[in-house]
PDB file with SEQRES, HELIX, SHEET and CRYST1 records, atoms N, CA, C and O in Angstrom:
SEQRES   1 A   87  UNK UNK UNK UNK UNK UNK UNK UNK UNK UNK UNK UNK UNK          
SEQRES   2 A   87  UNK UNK UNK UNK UNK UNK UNK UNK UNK UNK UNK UNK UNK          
SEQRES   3 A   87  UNK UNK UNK UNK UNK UNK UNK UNK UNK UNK UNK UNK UNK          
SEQRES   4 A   87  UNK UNK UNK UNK UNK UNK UNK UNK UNK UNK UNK UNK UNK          
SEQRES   5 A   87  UNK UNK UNK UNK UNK UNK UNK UNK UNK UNK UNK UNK UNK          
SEQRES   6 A   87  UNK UNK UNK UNK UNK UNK UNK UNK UNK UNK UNK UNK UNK          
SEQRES   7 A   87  UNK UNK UNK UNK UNK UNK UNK UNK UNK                          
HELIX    1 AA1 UNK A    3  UNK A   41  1                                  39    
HELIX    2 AA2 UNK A   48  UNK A   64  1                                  17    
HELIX    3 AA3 UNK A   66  UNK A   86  1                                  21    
CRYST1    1.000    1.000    1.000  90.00  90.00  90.00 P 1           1          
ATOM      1  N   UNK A   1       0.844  -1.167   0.000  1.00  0.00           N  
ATOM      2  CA  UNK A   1       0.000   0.000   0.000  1.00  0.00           C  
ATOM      3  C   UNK A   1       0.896   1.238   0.000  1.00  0.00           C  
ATOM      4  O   UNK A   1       1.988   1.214   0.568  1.00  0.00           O  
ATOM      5  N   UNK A   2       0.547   2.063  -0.485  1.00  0.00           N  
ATOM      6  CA  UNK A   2       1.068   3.139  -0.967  1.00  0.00           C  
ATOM      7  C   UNK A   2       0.768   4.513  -0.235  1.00  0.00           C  
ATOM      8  O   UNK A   2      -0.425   4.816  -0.244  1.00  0.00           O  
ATOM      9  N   UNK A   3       1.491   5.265   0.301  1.00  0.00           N  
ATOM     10  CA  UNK A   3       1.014   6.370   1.049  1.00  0.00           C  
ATOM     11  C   UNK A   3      -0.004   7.466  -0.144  1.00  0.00           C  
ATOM     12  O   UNK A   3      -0.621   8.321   0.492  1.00  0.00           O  
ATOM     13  N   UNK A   4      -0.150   7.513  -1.103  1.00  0.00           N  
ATOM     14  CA  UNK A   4      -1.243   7.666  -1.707  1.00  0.00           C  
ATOM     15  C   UNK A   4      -2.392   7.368  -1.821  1.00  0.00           C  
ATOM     16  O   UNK A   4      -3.240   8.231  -2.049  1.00  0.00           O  
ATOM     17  N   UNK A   5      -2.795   5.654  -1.649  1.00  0.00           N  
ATOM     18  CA  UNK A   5      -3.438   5.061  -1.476  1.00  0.00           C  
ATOM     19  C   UNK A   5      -3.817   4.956  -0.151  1.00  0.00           C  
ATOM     20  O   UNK A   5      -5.026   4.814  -0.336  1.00  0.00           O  
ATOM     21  N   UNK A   6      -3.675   4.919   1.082  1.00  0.00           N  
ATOM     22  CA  UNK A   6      -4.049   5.220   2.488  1.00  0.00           C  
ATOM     23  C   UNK A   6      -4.458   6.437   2.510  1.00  0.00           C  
ATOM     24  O   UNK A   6      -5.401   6.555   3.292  1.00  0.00           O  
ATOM     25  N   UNK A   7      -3.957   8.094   1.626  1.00  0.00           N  
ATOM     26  CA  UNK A   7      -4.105   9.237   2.150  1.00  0.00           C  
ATOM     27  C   UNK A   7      -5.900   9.280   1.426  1.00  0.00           C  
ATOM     28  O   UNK A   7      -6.872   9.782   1.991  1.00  0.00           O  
ATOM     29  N   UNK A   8      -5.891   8.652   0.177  1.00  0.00           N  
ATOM     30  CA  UNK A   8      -7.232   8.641  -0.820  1.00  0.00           C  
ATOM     31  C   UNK A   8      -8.142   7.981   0.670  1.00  0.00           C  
ATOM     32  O   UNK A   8      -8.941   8.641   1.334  1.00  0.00           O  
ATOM     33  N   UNK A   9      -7.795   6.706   0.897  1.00  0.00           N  
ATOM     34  CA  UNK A   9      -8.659   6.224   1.788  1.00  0.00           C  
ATOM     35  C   UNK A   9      -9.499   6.785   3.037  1.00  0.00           C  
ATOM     36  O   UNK A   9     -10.696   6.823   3.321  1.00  0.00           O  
ATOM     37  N   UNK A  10      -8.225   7.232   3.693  1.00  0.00           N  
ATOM     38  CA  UNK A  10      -8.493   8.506   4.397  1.00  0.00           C  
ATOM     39  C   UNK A  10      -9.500   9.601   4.338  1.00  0.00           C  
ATOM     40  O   UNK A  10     -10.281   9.939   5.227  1.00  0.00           O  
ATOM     41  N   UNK A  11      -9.302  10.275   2.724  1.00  0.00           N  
ATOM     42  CA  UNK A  11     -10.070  10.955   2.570  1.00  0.00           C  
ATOM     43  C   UNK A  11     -11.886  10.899   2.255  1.00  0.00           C  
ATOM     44  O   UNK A  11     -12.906  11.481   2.624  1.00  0.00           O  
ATOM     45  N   UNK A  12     -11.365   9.525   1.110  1.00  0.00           N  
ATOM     46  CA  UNK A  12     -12.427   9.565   1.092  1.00  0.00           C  
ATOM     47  C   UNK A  12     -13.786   9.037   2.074  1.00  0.00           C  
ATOM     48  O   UNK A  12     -14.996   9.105   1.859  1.00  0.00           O  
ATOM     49  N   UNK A  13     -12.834   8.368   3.486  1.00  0.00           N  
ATOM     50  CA  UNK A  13     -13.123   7.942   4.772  1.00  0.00           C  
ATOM     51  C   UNK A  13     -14.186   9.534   5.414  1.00  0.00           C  
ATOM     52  O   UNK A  13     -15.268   9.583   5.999  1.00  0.00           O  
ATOM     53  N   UNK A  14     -13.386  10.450   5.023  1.00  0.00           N  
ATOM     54  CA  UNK A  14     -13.613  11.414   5.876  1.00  0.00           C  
ATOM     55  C   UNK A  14     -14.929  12.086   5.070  1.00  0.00           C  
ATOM     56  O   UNK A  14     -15.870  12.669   5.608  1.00  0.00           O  
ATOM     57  N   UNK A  15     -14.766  11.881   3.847  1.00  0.00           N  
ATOM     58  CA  UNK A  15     -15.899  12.169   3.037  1.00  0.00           C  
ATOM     59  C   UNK A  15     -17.170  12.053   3.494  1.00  0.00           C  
ATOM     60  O   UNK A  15     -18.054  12.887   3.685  1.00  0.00           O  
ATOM     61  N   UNK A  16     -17.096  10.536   3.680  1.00  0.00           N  
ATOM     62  CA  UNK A  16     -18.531   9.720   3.940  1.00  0.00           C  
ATOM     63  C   UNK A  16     -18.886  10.065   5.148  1.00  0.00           C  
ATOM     64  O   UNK A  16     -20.064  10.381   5.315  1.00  0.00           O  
ATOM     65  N   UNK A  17     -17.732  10.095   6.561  1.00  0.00           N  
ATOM     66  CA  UNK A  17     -18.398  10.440   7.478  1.00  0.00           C  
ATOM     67  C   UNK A  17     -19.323  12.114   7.567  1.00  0.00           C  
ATOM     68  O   UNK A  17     -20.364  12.422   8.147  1.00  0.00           O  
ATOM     69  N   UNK A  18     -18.668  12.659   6.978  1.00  0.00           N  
ATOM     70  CA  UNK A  18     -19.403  13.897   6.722  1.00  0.00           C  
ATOM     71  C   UNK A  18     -20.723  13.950   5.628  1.00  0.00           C  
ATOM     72  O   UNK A  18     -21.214  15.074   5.537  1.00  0.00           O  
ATOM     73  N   UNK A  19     -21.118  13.295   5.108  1.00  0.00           N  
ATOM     74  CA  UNK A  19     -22.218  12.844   4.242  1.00  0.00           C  
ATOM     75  C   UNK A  19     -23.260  12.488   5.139  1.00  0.00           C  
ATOM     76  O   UNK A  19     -24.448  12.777   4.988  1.00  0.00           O  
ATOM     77  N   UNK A  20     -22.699  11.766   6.203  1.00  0.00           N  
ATOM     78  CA  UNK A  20     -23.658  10.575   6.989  1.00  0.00           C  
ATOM     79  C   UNK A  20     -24.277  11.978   8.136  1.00  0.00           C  
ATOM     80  O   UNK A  20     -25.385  12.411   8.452  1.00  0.00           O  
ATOM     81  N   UNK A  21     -23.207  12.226   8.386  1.00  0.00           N  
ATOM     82  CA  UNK A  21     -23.154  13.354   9.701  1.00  0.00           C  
ATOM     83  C   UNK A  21     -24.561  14.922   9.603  1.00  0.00           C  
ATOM     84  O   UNK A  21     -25.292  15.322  10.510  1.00  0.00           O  
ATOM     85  N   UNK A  22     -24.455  15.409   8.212  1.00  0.00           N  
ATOM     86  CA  UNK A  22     -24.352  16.403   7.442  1.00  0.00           C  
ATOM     87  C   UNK A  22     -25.970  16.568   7.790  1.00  0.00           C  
ATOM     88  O   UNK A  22     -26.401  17.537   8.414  1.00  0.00           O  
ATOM     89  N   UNK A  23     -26.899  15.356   7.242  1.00  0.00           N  
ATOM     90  CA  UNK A  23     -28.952  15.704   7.499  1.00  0.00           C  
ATOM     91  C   UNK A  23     -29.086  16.004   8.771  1.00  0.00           C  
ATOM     92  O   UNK A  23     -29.663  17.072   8.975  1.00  0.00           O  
ATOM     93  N   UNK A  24     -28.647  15.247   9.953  1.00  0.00           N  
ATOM     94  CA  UNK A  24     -28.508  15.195  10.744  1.00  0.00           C  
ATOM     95  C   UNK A  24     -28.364  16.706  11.795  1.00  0.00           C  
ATOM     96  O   UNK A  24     -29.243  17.263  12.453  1.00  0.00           O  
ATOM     97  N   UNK A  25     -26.617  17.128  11.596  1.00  0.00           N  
ATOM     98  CA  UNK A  25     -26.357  18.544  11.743  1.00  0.00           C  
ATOM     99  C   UNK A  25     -27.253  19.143  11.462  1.00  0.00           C  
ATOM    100  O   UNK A  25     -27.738  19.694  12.450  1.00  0.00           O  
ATOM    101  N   UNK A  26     -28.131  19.478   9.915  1.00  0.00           N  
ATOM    102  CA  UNK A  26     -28.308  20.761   9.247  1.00  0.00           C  
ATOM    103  C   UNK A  26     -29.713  20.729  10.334  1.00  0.00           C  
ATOM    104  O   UNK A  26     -29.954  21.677  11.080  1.00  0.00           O  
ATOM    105  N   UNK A  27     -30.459  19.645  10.284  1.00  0.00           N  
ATOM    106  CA  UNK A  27     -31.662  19.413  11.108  1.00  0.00           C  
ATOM    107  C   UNK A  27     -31.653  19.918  12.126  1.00  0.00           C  
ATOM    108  O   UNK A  27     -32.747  20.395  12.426  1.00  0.00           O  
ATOM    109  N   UNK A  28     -30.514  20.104  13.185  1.00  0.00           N  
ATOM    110  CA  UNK A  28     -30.119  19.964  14.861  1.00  0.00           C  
ATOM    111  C   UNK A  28     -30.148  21.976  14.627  1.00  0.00           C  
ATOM    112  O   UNK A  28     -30.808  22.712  15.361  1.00  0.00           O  
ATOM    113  N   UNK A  29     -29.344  22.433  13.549  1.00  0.00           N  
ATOM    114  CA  UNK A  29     -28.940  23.624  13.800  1.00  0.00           C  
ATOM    115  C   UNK A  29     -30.108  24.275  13.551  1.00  0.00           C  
ATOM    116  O   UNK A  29     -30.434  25.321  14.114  1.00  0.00           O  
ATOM    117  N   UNK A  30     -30.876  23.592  12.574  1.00  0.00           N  
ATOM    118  CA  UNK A  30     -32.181  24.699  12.089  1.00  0.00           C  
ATOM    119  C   UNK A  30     -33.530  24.647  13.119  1.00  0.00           C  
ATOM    120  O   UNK A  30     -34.176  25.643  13.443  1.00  0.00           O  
ATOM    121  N   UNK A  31     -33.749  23.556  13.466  1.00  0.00           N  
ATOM    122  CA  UNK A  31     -34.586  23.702  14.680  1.00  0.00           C  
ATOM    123  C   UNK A  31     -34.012  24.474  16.091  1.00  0.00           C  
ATOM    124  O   UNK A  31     -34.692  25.071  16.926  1.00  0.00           O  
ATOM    125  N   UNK A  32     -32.529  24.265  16.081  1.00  0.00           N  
ATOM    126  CA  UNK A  32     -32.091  24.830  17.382  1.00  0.00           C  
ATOM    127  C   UNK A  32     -32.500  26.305  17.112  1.00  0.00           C  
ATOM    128  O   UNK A  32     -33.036  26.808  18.099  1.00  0.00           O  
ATOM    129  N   UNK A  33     -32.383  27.188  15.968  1.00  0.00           N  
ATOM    130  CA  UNK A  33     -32.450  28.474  15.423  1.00  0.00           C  
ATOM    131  C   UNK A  33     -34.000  28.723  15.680  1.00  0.00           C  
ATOM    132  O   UNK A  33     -34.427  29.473  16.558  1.00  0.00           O  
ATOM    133  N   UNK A  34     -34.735  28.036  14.851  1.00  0.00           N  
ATOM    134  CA  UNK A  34     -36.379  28.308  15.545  1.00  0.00           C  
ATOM    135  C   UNK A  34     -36.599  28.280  16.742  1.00  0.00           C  
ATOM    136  O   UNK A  34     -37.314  29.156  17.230  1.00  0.00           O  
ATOM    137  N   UNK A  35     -36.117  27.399  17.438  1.00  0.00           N  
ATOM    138  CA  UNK A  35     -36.723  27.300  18.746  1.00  0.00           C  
ATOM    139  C   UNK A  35     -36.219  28.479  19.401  1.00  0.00           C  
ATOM    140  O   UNK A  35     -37.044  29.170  19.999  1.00  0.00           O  
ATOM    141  N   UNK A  36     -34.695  28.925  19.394  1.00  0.00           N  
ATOM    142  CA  UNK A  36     -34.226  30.022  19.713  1.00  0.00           C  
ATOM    143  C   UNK A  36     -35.030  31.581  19.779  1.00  0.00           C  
ATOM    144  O   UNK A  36     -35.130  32.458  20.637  1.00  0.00           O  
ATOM    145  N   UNK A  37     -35.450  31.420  18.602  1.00  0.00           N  
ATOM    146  CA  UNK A  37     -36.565  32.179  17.928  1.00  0.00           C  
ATOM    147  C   UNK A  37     -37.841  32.223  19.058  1.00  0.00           C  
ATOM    148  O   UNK A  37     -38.027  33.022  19.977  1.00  0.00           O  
ATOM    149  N   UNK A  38     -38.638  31.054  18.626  1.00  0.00           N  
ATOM    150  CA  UNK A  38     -39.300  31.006  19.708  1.00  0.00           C  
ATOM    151  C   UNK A  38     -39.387  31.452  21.161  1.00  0.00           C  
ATOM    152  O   UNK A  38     -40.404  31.931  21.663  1.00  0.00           O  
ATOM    153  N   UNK A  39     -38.388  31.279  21.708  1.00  0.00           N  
ATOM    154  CA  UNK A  39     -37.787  31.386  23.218  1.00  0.00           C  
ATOM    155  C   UNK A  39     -37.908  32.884  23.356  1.00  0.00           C  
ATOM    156  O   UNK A  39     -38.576  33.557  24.141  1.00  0.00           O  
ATOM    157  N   UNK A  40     -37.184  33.185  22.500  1.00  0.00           N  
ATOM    158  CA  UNK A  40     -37.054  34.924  22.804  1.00  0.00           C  
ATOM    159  C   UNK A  40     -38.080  35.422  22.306  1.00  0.00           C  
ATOM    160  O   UNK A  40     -38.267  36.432  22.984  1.00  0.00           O  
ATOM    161  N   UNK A  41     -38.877  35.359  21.543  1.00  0.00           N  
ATOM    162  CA  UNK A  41     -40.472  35.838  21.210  1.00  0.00           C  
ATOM    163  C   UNK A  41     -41.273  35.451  22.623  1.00  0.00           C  
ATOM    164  O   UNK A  41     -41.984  36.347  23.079  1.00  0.00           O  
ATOM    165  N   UNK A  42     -41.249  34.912  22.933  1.00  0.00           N  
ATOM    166  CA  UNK A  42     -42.659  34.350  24.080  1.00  0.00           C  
ATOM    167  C   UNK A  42     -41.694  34.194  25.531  1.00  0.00           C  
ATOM    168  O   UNK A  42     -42.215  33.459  26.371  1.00  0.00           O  
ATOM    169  N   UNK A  43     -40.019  34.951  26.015  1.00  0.00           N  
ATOM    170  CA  UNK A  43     -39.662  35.000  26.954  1.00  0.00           C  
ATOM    171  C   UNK A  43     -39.494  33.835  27.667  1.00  0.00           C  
ATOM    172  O   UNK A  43     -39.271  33.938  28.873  1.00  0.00           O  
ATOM    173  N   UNK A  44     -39.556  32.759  27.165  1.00  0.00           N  
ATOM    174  CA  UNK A  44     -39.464  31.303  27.862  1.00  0.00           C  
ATOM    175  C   UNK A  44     -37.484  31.074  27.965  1.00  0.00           C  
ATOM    176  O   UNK A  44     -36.472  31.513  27.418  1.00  0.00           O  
ATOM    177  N   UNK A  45     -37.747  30.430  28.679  1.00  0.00           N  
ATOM    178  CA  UNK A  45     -36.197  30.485  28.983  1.00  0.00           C  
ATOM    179  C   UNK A  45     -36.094  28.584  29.423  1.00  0.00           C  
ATOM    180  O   UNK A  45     -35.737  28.436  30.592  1.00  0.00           O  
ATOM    181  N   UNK A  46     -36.232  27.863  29.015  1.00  0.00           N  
ATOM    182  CA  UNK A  46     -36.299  26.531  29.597  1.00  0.00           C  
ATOM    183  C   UNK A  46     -35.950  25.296  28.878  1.00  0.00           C  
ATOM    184  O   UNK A  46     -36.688  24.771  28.045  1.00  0.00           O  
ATOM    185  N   UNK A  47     -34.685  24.809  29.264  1.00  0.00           N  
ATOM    186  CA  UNK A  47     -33.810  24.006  28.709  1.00  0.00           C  
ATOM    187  C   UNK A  47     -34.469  22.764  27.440  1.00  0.00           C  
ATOM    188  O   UNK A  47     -34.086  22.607  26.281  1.00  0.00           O  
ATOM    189  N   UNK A  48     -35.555  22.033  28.192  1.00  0.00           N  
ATOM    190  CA  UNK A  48     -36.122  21.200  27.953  1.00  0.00           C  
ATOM    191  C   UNK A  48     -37.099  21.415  26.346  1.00  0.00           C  
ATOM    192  O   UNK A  48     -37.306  20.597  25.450  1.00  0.00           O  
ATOM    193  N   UNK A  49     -37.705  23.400  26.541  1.00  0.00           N  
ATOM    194  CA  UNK A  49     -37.861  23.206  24.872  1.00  0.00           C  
ATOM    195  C   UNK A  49     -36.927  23.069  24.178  1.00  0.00           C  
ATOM    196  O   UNK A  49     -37.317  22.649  23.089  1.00  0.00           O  
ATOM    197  N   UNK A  50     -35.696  23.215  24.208  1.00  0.00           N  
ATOM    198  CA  UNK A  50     -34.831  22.963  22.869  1.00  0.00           C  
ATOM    199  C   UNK A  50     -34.678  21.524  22.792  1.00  0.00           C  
ATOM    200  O   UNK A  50     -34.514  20.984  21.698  1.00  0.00           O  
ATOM    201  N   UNK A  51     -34.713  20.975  23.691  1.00  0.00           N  
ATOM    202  CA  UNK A  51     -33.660  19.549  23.869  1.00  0.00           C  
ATOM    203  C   UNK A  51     -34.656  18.280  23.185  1.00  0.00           C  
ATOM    204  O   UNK A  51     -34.354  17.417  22.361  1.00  0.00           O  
ATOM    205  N   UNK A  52     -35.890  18.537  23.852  1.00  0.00           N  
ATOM    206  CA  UNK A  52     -37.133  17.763  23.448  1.00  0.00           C  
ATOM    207  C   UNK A  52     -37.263  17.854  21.662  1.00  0.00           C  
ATOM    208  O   UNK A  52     -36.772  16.874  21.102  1.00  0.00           O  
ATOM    209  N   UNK A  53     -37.785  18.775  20.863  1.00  0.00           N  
ATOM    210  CA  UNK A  53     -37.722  19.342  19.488  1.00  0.00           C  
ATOM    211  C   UNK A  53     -36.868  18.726  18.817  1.00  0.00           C  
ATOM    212  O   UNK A  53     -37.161  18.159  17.765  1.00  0.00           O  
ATOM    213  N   UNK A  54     -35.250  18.745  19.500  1.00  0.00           N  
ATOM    214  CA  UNK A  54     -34.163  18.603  19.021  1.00  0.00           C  
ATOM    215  C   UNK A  54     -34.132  16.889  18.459  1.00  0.00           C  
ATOM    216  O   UNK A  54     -33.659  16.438  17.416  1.00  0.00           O  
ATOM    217  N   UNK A  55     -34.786  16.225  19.522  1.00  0.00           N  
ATOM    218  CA  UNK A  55     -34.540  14.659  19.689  1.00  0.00           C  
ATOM    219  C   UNK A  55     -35.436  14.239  18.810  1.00  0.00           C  
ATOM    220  O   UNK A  55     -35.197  13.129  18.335  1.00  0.00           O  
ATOM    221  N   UNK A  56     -36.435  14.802  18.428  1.00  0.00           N  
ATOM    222  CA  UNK A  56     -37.647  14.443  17.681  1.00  0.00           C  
ATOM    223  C   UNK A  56     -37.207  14.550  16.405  1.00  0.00           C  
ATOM    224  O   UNK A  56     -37.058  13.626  15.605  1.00  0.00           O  
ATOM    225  N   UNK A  57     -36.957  15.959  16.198  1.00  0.00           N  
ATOM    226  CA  UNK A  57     -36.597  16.221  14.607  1.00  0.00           C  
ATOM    227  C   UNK A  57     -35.100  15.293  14.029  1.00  0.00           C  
ATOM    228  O   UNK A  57     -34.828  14.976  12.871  1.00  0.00           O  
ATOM    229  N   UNK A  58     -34.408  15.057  15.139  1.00  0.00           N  
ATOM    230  CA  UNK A  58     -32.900  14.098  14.803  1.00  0.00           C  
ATOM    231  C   UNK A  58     -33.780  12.772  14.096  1.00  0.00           C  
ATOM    232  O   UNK A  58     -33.670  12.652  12.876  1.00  0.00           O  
ATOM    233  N   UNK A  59     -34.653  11.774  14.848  1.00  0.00           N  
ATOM    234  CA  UNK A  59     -35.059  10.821  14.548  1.00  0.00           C  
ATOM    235  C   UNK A  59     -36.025  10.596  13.779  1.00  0.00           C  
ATOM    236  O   UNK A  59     -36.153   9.511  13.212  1.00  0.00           O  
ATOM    237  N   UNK A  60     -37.061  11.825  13.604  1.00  0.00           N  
ATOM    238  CA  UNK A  60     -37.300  12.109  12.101  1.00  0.00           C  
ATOM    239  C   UNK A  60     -36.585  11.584  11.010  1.00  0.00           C  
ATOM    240  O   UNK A  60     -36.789  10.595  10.306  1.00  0.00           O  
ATOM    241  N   UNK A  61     -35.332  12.811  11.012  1.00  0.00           N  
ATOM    242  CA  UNK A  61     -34.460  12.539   9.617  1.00  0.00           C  
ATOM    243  C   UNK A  61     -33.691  11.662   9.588  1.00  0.00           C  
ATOM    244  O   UNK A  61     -32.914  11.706   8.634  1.00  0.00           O  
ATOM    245  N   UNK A  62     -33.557  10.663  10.423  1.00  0.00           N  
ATOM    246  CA  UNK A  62     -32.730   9.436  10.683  1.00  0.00           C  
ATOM    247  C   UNK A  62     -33.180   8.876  10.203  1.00  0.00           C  
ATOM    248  O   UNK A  62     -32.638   8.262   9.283  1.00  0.00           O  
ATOM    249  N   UNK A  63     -35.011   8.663  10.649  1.00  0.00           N  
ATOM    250  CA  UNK A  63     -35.679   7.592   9.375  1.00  0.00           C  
ATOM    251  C   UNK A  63     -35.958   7.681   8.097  1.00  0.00           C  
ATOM    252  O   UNK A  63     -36.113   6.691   7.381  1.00  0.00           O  
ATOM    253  N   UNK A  64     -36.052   8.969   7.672  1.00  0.00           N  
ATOM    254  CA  UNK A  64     -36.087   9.534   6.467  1.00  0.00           C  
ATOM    255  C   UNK A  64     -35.035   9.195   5.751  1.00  0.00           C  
ATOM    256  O   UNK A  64     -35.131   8.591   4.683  1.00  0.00           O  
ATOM    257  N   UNK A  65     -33.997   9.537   6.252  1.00  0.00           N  
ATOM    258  CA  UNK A  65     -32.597   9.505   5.333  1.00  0.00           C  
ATOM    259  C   UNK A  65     -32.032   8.114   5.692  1.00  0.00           C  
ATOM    260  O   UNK A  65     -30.809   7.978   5.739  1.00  0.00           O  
ATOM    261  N   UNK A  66     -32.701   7.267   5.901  1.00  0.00           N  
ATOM    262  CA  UNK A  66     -32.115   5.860   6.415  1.00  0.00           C  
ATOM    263  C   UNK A  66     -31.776   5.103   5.016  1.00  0.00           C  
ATOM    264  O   UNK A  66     -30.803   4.357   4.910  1.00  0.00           O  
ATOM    265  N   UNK A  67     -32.480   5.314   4.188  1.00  0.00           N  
ATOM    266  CA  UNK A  67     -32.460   4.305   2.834  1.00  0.00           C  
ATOM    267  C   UNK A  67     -30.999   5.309   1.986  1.00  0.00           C  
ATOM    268  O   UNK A  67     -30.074   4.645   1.519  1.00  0.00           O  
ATOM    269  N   UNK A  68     -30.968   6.386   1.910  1.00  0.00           N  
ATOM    270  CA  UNK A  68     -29.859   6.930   1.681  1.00  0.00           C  
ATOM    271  C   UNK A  68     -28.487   7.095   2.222  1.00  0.00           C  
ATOM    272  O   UNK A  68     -27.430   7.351   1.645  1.00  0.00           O  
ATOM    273  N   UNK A  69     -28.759   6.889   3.449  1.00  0.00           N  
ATOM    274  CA  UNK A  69     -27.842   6.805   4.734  1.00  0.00           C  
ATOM    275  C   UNK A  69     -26.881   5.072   3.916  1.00  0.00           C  
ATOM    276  O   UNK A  69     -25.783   5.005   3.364  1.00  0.00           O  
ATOM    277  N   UNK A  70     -27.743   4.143   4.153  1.00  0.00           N  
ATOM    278  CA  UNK A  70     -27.635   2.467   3.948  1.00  0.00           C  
ATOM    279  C   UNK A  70     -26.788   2.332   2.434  1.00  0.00           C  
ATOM    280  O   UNK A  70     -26.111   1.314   2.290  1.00  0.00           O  
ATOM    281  N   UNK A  71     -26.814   3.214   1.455  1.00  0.00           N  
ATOM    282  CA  UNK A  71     -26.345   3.532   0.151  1.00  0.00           C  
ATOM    283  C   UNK A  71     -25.198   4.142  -0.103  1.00  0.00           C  
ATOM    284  O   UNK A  71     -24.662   4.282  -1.203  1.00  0.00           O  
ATOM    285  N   UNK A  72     -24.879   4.455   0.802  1.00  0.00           N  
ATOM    286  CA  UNK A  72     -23.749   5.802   1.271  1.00  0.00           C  
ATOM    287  C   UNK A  72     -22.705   4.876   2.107  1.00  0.00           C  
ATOM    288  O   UNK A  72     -21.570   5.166   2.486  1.00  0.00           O  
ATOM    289  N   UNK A  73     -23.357   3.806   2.258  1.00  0.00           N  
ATOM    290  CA  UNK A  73     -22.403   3.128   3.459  1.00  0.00           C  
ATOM    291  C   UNK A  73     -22.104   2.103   2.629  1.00  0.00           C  
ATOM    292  O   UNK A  73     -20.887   2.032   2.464  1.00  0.00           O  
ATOM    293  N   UNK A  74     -22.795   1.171   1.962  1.00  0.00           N  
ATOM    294  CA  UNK A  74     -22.600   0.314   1.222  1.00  0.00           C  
ATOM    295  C   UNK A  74     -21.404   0.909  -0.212  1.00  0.00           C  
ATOM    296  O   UNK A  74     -20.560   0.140  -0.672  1.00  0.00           O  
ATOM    297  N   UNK A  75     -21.512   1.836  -0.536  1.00  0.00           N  
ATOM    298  CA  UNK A  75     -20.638   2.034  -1.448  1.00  0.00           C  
ATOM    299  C   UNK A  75     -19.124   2.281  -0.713  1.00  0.00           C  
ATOM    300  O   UNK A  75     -18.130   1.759  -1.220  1.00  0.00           O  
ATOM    301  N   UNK A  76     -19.029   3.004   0.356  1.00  0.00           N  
ATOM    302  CA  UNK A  76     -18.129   3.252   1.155  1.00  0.00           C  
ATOM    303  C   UNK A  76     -17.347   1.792   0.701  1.00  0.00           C  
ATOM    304  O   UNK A  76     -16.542   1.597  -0.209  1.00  0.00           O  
ATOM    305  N   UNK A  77     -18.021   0.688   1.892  1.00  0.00           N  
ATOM    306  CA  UNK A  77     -17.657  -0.888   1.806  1.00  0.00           C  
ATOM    307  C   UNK A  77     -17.244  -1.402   0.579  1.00  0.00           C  
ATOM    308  O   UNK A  77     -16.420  -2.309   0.455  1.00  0.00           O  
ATOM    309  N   UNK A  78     -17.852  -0.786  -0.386  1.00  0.00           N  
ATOM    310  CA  UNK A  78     -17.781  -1.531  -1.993  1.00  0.00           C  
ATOM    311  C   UNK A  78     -16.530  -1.042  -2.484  1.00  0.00           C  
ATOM    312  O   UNK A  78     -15.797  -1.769  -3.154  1.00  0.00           O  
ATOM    313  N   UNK A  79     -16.094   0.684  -2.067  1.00  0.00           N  
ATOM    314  CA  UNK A  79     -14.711   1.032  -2.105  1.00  0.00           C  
ATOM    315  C   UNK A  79     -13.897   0.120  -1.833  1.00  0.00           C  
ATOM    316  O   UNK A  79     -13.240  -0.612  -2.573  1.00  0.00           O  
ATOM    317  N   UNK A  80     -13.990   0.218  -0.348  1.00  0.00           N  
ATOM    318  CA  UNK A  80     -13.021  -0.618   0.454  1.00  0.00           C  
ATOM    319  C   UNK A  80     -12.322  -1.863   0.309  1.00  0.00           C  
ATOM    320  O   UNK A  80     -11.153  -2.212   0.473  1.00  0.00           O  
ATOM    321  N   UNK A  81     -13.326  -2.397  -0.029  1.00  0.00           N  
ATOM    322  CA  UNK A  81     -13.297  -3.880  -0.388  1.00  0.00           C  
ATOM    323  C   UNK A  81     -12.493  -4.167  -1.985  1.00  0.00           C  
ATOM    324  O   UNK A  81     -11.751  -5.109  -2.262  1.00  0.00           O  
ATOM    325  N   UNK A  82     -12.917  -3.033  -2.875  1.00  0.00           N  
ATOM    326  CA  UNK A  82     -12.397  -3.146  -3.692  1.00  0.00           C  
ATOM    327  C   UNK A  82     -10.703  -2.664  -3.920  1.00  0.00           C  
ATOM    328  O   UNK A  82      -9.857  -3.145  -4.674  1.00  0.00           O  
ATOM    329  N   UNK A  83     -10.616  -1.590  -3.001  1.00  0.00           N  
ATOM    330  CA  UNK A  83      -8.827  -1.789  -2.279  1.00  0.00           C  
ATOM    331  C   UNK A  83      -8.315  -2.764  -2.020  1.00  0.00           C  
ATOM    332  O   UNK A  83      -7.133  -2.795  -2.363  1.00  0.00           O  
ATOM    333  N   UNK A  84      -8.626  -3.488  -1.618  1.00  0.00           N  
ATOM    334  CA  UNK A  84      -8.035  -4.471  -1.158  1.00  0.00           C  
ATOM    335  C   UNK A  84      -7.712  -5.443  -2.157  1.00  0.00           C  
ATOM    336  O   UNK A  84      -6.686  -6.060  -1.870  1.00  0.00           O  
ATOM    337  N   UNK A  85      -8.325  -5.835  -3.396  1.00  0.00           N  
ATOM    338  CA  UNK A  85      -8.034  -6.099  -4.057  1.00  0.00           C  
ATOM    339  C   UNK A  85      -6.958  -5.772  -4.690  1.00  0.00           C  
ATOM    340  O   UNK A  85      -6.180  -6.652  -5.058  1.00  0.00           O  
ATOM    341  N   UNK A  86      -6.742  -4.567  -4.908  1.00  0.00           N  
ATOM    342  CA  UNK A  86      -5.202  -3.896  -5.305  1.00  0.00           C  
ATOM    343  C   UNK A  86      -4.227  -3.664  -4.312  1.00  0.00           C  
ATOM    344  O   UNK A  86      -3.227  -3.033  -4.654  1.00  0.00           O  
ATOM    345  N   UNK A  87      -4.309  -3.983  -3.362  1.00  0.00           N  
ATOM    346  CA  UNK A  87      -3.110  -4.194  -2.382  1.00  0.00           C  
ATOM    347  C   UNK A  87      -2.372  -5.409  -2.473  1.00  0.00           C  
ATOM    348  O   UNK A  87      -1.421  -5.611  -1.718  1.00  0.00           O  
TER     349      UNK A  87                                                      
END                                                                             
């Protein structure tokens, strides 16, 4: 193996985790922003609305993006696997 070939791996390692990561994030930040919103419109100050919202809308798009998520991972593997062949 070739320090080219580990640095590609690497990367494109780092790729996927950020693919996988990415619905997830954008979901967490944009509800955190409404609710924020919320909070300071109606003076509520209380931990539990953000946190509650937060957990809901995560597992939402978890199931949503699950069949894309499963596609994203499988090709990852299909990379991988296919390295190895050329090693």
């Amino acid at each position: 193996m070739t320090p080219e070939s580990a640095l590609e791996i690497c990367h494109y390692t780092l790729v996927t985790a950020a693919k996988l990561a990415a619905p997830h994030l954008i979901a967490t930040i944009v509800i955190g922003m409404l609710m924020n919103i919320l909070q300071t419109v109606t003076q509520l100050k209380d931990q539990s609305l953000t946190f509650v919202p937060k957990i809901v809308v995560v597992g939402a798009v978890g199931l949503l993006a699950l069949p894309w998520e499963m596609q994203v991972v499988n090709a990852y593997f299909t990379y991988i696997l296919d390295m190895f062949g050329t090693v």
